[in-house]
C-alpha positions as a Markdown table, in Angstrom:
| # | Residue | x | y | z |
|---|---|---|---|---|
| 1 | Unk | 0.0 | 0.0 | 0.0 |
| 2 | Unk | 2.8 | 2.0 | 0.6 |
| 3 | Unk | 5.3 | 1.2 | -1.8 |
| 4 | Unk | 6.9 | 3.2 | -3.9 |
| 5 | Unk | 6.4 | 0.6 | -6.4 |
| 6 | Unk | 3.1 | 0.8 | -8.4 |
| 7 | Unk | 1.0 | -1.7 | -8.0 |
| 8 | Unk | -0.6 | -1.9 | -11.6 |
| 9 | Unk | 1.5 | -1.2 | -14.7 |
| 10 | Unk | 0.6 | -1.7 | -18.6 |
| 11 | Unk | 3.4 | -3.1 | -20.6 |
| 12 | Unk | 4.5 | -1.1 | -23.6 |
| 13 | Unk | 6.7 | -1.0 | -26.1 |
| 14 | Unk | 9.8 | 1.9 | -25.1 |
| 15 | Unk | 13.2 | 2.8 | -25.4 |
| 16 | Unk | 13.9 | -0.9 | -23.7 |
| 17 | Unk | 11.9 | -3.0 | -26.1 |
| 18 | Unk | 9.3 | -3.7 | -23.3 |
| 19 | Unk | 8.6 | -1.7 | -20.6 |
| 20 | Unk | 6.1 | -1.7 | -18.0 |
| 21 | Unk | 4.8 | 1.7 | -17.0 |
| 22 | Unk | 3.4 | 2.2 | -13.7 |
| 23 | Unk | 0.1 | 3.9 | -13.4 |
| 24 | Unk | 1.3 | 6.2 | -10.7 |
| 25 | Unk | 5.2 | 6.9 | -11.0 |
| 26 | Unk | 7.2 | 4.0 | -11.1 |
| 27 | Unk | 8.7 | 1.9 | -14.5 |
| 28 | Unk | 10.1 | -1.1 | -14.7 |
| 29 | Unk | 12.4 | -2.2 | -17.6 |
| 30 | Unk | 14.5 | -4.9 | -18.6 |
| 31 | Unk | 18.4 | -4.0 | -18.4 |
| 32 | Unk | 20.3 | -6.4 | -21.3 |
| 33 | Unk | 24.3 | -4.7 | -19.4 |
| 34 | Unk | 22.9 | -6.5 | -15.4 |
| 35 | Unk | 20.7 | -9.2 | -17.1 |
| 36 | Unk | 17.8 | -8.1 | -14.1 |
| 37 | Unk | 14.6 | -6.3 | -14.3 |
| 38 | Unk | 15.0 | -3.1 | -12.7 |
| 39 | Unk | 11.7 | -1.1 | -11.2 |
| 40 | Unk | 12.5 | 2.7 | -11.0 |
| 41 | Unk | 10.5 | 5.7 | -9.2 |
| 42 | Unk | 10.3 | 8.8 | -11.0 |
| 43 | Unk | 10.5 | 11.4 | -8.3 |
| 44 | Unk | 12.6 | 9.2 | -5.7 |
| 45 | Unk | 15.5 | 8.8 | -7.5 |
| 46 | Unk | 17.1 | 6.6 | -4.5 |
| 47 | Unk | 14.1 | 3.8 | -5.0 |
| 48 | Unk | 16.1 | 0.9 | -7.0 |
| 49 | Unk | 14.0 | -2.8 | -7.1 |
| 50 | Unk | 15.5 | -5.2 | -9.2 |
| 51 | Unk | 14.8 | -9.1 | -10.3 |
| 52 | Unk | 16.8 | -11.9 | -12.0 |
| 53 | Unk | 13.6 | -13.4 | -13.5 |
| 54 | Unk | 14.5 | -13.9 | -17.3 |
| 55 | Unk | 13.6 | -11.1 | -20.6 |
| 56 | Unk | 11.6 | -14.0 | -21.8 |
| 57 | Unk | 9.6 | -14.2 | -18.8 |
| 58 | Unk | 8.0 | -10.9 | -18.9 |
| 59 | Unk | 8.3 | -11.0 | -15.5 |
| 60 | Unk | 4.7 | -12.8 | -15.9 |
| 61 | Unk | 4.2 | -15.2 | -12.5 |
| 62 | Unk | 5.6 | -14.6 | -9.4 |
| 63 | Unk | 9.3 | -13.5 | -9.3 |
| 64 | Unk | 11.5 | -12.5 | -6.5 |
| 65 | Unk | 13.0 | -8.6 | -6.1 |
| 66 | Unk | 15.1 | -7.2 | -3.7 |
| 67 | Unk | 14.3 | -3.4 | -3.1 |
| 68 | Unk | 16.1 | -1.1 | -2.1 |
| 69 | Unk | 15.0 | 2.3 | -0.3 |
| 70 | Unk | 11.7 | 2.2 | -0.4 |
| 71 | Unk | 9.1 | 4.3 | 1.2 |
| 72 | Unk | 9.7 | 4.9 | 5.2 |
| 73 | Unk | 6.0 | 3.8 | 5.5 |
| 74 | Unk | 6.7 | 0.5 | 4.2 |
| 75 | Unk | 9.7 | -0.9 | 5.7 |
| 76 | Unk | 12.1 | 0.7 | 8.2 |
| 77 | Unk | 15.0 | -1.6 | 6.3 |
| 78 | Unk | 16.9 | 0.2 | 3.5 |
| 79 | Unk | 16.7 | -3.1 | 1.0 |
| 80 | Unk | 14.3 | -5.9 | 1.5 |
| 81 | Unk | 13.4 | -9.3 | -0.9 |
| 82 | Unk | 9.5 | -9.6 | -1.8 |
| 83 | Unk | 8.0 | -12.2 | -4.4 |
| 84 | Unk | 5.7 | -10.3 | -6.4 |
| 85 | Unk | 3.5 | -11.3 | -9.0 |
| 86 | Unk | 2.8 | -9.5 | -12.5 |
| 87 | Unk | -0.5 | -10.9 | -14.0 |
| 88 | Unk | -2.4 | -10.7 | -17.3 |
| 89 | Unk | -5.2 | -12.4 | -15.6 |
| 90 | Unk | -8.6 | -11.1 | -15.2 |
| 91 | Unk | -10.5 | -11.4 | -11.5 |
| 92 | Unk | -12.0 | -14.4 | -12.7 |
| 93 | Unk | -8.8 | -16.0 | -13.0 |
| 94 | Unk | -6.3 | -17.9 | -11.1 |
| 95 | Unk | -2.3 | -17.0 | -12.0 |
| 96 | Unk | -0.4 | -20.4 | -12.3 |
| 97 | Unk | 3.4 | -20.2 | -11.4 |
| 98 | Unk | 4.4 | -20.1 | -14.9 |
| 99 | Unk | 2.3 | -17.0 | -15.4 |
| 100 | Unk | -0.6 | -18.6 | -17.4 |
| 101 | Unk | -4.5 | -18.2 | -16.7 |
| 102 | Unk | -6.7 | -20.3 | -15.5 |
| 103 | Unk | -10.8 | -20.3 | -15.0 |
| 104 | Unk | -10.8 | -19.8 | -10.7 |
| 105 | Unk | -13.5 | -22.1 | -11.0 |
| 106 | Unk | -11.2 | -24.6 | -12.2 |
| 107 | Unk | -8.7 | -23.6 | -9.3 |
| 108 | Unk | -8.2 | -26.7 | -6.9 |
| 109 | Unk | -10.6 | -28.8 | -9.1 |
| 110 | Unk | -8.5 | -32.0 | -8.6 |
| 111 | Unk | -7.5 | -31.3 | -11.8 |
| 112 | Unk | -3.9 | -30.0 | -12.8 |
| 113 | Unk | -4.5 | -27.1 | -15.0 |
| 114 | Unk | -1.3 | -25.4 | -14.2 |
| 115 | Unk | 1.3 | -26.3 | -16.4 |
């Protein structure tokens, strides 16, 4: 709630091939130099987040970041690791591990419909 680091981005195409643009003030790009997706805040130039989650991911799924000065309201720690998860899914949907969709009345079905 009181990250610095949006909470819903759209992906775009920008200056990094794909880019995720925050719907506040925060981006997240892919760095090809570090190999790691790095989150950045706009006005807090101190906020860094970064994950080693693979380009062909799309950091879709749930992927583990270490942040680094984030807001005082969040965390007293200067860098901390979170798993967060990027989603294409819709509120009727379930996100598998792997990133894909799948019906959430299907979810726990006995079924496996993650991949």
């Amino acid at each position: 709630k009181h990250s610095l680091l949006d909470s819903k981005f759209m992906l775009t195409n920008g200056e990094y091939i794909f880019e995720y643009r925050g719907w506040a003030r925060s981006n997240i790009y892919y760095d090809k130099n570090s190999r790691m997706w790095i989150a950045r805040h706009q006005r807090n130039k101190n906020f860094l987040a970064t994950s080693q989650a693979t380009k062909g991911s799309l950091l879709l799924g749930p992927q583990e970041w270490t942040v680094h000065n984030d807001s005082e309201e969040c965390t007293v720690k200067e860098l901390y690791n979170i798993k967060l998860l990027m989603t294409a899914c819709n509120a009727t949907e379930f996100t598998c591990k792997d990133g894909s969709c799948v019906n959430m009345e299907n979810r726990c079905d006995g079924k496996t419909e993650c991949g």
